[in-house]
Each structure stands twice: as structure tokens, then as C-alpha cells.
N, C-alpha and C positions, 0 to 999 in steps of 0.2 A: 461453719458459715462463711467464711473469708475465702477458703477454697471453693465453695460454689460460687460464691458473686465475683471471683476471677476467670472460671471456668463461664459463666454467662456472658461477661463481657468479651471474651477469646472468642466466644459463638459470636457475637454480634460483629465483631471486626471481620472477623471470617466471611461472615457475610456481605458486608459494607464497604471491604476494603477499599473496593474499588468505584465507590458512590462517588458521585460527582455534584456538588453544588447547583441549582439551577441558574442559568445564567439570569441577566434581569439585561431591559432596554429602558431606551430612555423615551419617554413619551414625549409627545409632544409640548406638552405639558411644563417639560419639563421635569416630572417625578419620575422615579421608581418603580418598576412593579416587577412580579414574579412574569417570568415568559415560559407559559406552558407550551408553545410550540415545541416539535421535534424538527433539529434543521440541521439537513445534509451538504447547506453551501449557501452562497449569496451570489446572484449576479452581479458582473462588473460590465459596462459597455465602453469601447476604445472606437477612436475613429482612424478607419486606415486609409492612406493616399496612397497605399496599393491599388487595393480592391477600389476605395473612390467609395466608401459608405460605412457606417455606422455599425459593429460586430459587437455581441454580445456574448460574454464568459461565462462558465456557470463554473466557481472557483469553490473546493473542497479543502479546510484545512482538517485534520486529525485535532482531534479533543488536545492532546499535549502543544500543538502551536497555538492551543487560544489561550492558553496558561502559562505566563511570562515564566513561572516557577519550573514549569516543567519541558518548556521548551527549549528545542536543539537550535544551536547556531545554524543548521541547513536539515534541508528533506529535500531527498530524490522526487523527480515529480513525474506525473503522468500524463499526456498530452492526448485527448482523447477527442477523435472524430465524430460525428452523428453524437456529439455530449446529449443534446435533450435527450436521446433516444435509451442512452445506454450508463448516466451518471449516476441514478439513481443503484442500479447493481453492484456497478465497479467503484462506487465508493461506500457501497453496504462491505463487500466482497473485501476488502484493503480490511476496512474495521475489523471483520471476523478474522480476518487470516496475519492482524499482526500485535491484536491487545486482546480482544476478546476470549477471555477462558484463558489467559497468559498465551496465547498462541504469538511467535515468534515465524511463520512462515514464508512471512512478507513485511518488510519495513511501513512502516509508517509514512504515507505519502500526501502530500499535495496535490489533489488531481485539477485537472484543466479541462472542462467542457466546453465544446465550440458547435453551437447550433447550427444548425445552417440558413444560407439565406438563399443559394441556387445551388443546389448538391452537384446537379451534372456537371454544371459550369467547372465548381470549385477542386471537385474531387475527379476528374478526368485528367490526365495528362496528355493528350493528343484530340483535335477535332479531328471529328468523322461527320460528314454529309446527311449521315442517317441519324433521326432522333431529334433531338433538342440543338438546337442552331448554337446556341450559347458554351457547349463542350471544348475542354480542350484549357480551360482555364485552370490545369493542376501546378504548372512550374509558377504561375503569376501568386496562386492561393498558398503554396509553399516558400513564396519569398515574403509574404505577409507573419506566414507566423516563425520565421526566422529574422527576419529584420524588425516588426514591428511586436507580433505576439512576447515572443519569447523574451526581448529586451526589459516589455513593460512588466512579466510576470517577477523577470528577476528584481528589476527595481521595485516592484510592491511588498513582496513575499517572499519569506526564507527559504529560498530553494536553490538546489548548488544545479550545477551543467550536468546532472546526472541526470535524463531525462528518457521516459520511455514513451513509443510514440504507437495506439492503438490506432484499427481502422474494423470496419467490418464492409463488407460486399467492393458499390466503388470507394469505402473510407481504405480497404484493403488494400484496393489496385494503387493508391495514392500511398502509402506502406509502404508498398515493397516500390514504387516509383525514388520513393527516399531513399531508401536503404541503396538504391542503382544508384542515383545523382547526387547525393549527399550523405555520406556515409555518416558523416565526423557530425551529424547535426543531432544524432538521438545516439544512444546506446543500446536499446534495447526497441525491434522492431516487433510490433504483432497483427499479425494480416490474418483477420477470420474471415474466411469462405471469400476471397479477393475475387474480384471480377477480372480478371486476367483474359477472358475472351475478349474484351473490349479492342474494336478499332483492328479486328486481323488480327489481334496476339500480337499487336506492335511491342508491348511494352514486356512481354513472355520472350519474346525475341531477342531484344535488346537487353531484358538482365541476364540471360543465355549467356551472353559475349562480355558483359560488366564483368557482373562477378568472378568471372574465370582467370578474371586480370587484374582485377581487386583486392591488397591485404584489408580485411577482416577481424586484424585480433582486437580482443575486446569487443567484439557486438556481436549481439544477441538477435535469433530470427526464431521466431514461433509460428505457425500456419496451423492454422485449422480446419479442416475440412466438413464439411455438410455431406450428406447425403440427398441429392439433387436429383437421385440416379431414377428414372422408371420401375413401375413395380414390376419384380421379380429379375431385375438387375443385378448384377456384380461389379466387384470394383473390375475382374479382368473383363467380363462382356464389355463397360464403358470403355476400355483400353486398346478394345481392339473397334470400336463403333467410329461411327464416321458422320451420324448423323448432328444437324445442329442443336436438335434437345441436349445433346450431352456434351457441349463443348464447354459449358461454365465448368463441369467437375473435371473434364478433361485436361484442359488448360493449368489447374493447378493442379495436379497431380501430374503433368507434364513437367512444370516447376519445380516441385518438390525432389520427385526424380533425379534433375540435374543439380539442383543446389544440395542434395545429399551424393553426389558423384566430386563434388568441389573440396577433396580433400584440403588441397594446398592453398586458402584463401583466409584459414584461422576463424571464418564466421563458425560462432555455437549456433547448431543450429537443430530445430527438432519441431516434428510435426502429428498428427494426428490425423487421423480420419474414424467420425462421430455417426457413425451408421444409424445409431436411433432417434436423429435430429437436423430439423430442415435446416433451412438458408436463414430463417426467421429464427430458430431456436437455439443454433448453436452460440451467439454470443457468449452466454452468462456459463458454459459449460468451458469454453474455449479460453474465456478470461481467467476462469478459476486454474483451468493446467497449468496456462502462460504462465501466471505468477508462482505458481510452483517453481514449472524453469527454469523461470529466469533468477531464480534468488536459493540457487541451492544451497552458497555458504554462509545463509544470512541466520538462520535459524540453529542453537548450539546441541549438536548433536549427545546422546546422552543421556537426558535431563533425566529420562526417569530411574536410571539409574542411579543417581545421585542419592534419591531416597531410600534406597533401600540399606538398611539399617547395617547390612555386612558390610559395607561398603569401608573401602579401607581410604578413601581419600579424604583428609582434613581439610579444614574451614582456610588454611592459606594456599595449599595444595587447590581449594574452588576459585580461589581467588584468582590465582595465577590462571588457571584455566580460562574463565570469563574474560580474564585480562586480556589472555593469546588470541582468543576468541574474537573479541571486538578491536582488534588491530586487524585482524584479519577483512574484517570488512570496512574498516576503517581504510584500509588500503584498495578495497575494490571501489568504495565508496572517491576515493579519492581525496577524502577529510576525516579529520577525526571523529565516530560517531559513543557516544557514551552508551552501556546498557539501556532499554528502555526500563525507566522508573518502574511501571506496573509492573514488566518482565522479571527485575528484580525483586519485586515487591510479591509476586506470586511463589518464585521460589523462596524466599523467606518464610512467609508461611506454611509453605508444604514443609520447610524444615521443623519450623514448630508443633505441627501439627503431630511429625510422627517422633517429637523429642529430641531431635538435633541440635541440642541449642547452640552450639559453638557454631556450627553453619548459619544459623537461623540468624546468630548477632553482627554475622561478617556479614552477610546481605543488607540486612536492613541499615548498617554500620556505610557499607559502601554505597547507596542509596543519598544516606547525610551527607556523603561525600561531594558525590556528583550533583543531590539538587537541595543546594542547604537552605535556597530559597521555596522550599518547597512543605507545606502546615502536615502533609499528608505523613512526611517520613517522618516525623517527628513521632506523629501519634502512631504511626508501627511500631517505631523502637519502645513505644510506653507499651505496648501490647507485649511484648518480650520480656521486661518486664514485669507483668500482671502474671506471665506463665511463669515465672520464675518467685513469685510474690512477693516481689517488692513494689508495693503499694506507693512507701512512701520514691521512691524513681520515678514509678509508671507514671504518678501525679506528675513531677518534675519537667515530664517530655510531655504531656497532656499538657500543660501549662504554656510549653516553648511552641508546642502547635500553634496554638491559637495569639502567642504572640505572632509569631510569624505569619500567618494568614488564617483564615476560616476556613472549617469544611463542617461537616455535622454531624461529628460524633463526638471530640473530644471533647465537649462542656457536657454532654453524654456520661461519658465516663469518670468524669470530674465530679459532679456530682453525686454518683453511684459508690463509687472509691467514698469520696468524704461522709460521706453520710454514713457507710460499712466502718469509720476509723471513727467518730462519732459516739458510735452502737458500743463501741469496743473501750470506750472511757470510763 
């Protein structure tokens, strides 16, 4: 009997590990109440005496910085053009690709959405005659969110100078405008389907001549391409064409061309062309590579190795490993960044699951370590525990859970335990 109602409980945690509390708001009221909403960010509005008007952010934290227990001294953050347009993906996209299913792909980040108020204006580097009168307004919208955006987001929000700066169409042509005039201001650039025809190829011109005399190391250049091309086109027909239907695809694959010929300037750089997706479709395909990309040695190579039962490396032997590991990006990062909790917390489990348990106690052991303010490690280590059956421990660390904070399982298991040692008197 003791053996099944341990084995029941290991299924519910298995399951649950990763539940999260519902947040509650404060009414007006004054009271308390459950918040069933699902919420990807809050707006913030700043007034800038750049621009000379009122801007509004649409600001994304990761579930661990709304959690004093589980949050990092800093996160890398992501700086993202057309925000309304494209917030909602790239901060689903961040979730899935760096906690979700313990995926480690992509760090956990702070994203930055910035609506617009006059796109052509803002996101143009050069006026042209033709079009909207107000263009040309890119160097003045880039000294807003360097002098003013970036200042306020640091003073609000835990986020180091690690900063990645997306665009799509003209948010692109304002991208790679960066990436030419201000290198040192992002780290990692991503220009989907850039309007690089804009204004004569002024600005295809000009990063021609930058970057050829630009050091690069450390940053990062992603491009994505659309498929713009006429039916029954090729990328060589567009190559060799002349007409101005194809000068958007031309013009950056003109680009790409030379900034992959730039051996000696240290940019990482890597591009795509997405044949089965327009100017409209490629964002959410183009985000997802970028972040691949761009965070190759973010994610510990491995992992499923580690379970397999022949495996000759021991629980201090993983330790050192994870250690090398997160120095490793600790140093890309430019600060010390800890495992993430759930990331450890996943492979703990998997340890348990297939009997490892020397593995399985050093994870969940290093976890205590890093977030001792944290109710959730506690009730894993009681789950280690419960496989091991010792009832009266697992109770112990079920107990320090819920001193330590609440979540909703441990009075869960507290009372299943006692009530099982009870039966047994």
C-alpha cells in the first residue's frame, strides 16, 4: 500500500512540476481575487523629447522574473520593432524555446515591444521625395531608443546590455541601418525580409562600404528572406532581372551576398531564404531560426545522453559538467547566469524517473542551492524522497516548502503521506 501511494504521488509531481500558482490583482477595492486572465505583458507609456510625444511599450517579463524566488540578477532582452504586430509570437516563441518541455534553446528573456506611431517616419533612415513627406525619421527614432528607451528599460527592469534588436520589412531596413551606424548598441541584429530597396539602395550602398571596414566580433546578423519573387521565378531569374517588381528580393540578396564575402570583419553571420512564405508570413518562421542562431552555446549539448542507464558519468562528474557549461555562457552573457530552475528541475526528474537517483539528488540538491528562496525545490527534493521511501524526509521538505512560500501541491502530499502513516499505526 505505501508503495503505491508513493508511486501516485511521483505521478502527480511528474505531472505538476511545473504548475505555477495563479497570480491574483488587487481590485479596486482593494481585495483579492483569483486572475483568470492569461497575460503576455503590460503596457508601459514614456514621454520622449526626441520624438516630442508620448510612446508606448508593450513589456514581456518570463514567468521566473515575476518570481522574486526564482529570479536572475539580469536577462538578456529583446528590442522589437512593429511590437503590436509581432509581440504576441516572439514572446509565445521565447516561452516554448527556453522552459517549455525543459527546452533550453533560447534563454529566457525580457522582450521590448514598440508600436508605432508614424512607421515611415520612424523606421526610414533617409528622406525620399516619393511617398509619405514625413520619411527619413530613422537616425532621430534611433537616438530615442538609445538615449531614452533603453536607459528607462534598464532603470525599470532586470536586464543587462545584452540586447537583441529585431525588425521586419522597413523595422529590417532600420536593423541593418544599426548594425552600419551603431554597432556597439545591440548585439545581436535581425532584419526579416529588410526593405533595403528603399531611397536607390542608399542604405545597401552604404553598409557595402561600413562593414568592409567595420570590426564585428561579438555581433550577431540574421536575415531572412521572403519569397516576393513572380510565379514561376527563381532565385537566379530574380538575379539576373532588372525589372522593379523584383528589386525588394534583389536588393537583399544583393546584401547577403556581400556581407557573406566579409570574411575579415568578425560579424556571425547567417541567412535564409523561405521559398514557401511571403513578406507577410515570413516573420514567425524567421524568428524561430534567428533564435536558434543566435544562441548556439546556450542550450547543454548531451542531455539525452545523460539518461541512458549505461552511461558511465557520475552525479559529480554532471555537476562539473553543468558547472563548465553555465560559465560558458556566463561569459557570453557577460554575467554570471545560474542554471535555469525548471531546466534543472526537468532533468532531476528524468533522473528519477529512469532510477538514477545519485543524479537525480545532485540536481534537485543544486536547485536548493541556487534558489533556496524558492517553495518549489523544496517539494522536488521531498519527491526524491517519496522514490526512495522515506516518508518521514519527503514530509520534512513538504513542510520547508510551504514554509518557505506556497505553490499547490505540497499540503497535497502532506496530507496523503499523513494520513498513509496514520493507516499504518
Amino acid at each position: 500500500m505505501k508503495r503505491l501511494l508513493v508511486c501516485a504521488v511521483i505521478a502527480l509531481c511528474l505531472i505538476s512540476c511545473e504548475t505555477k500558482k495563479s497570480p491574483e490583482v488587487i481590485t479596486e477595492k482593494g481585495s483579492t481575487e483569483k486572475n483568470t486572465d492569461i497575460v503576455f505583458g503590460h503596457k508601459d507609456v514614456i514621454h520622449s523629447n526626441i520624438l516630442e510625444e508620448d510612446r508606448e511599450i508593450w513589456i514581456h517579463l518570463p514567468e521566473s522574473a515575476m518570481d522574486d524566488s526564482k529570479k536572475m540578477s539580469k536577462y538578456p532582452v529583446l528590442y522589437l520593432l512593429d511590437g503590436d504586430a509581432h509581440f504576441y509570437s516572439v514572446t509565445g516563441m521565447i516561452k516554448q524555446l527556453s522552459t517549455t518541455n525543459g527546452n533550453t534553446v533560447s534563454p529566457e528573456m525580457i522582450v521590448v515591444g514598440i508600436p508605432n506611431t508614424n512607421r515611415t517616419r520612424d523606421l526610414t533612415p533617409t528622406h525620399t521625395m516619393d511617398g509619405d513627406s514625413t520619411s527619413g525619421g530613422g537616425k532621430n527614432f534611433l537616438n530615442f531608443i538609445e538615449k531614452e528607451l533603453i536607459p528607462y528599460v534598464e532603470n525599470k527592469y532586470p536586464v543587462s546590455d545584452y540586447r537583441t534588436f529585431v525588425g521586419h520589412s522597413f523595422g529590417g531596413l532600420l536593423v541593418v541601418d544599426a548594425l552600419v551606424d551603431r554597432p556597439n548598441l545591440f548585439t545581436n541584429y535581425v532584419a526579416i525580409d529588410p526593405s533595403l530597396w528603399w531611397d536607390d539602395q542608399e542604405l545597401l550602398k552604404r553598409a557595402t562600404t561600413v562593414l568592409s571596414s567595420t570590426k564585428l566580433d561579438n555581433k550577431a546578423l540574421y536575415v531572412g528572406v521572403a519569397n516576393t519573387m513572380k510565379e514561376g521565378m527563381n532565385i537566379q531569374d530574380v538575379k539576373n532581372d532588372t525589372t522593379e517588381a523584383t528589386k525588394h528580393i534583389r536588393s537583399i540578396l544583393q546584401f547577403v551576398k556581400t556581407t557573406e564575402s566579409l570574411q575579415d570583419n568578425g560579424l556571425l553571420f547567417n541567412w535564409k531564404y523561405y521559398e514557401n512564405d511571403s513578406h507577410g508570413s515570413v516573420p514567425l518562421i524567421a524568428e524561430y531560426d534567428a533564435l536558434h542562431f543566435l544562441f548556439p552555446w546556450y542550450k547543454l549539448k548531451g542531455v539525452n545522453d545523460l539518461f541512458d542507464p549505461n552511461s558511465t558519468i557520475s552525479d559529480t562528474d554532471l555537476l562539473k559538467l553543468i558547472n563548465a557549461h553555465y560559465e560558458n555562457v556566463s561569459n557570453h552573457f557577460g554575467y554570471e547566469t545560474l542554471p535555469p530552475e525548471v531546466f534543472i528541475n526537468s532533468l532531476a526528474y528524468g533522473f528519477l524517473e529512469n532510477n538514477q537517483m545519485d543524479k537525480a539528488k545532485a540536481m534537485f540538491k543544486l536547485n536548493i542551492n541556487n534558489y533556496p528562496a524558492s517553495s518549489n525545490v523544496y517539494d522536488s527534493m521531498g519527491d526524491y524522497y517519496l522514490a526512495k521511501q522515506d516518508s518521514i524526509k519527503a514530509l520534512e521538505l513538504f513542510n520547508k516548502a510551504l514554509e518557505v512560500g506556497t505553490n499547490d501541491f505540497s499540503q497535497e502530499k502532506i496530507d496523503m503521506l499523513n494520513k498513509n502513516l496514520n493507516s499504518e499505526e
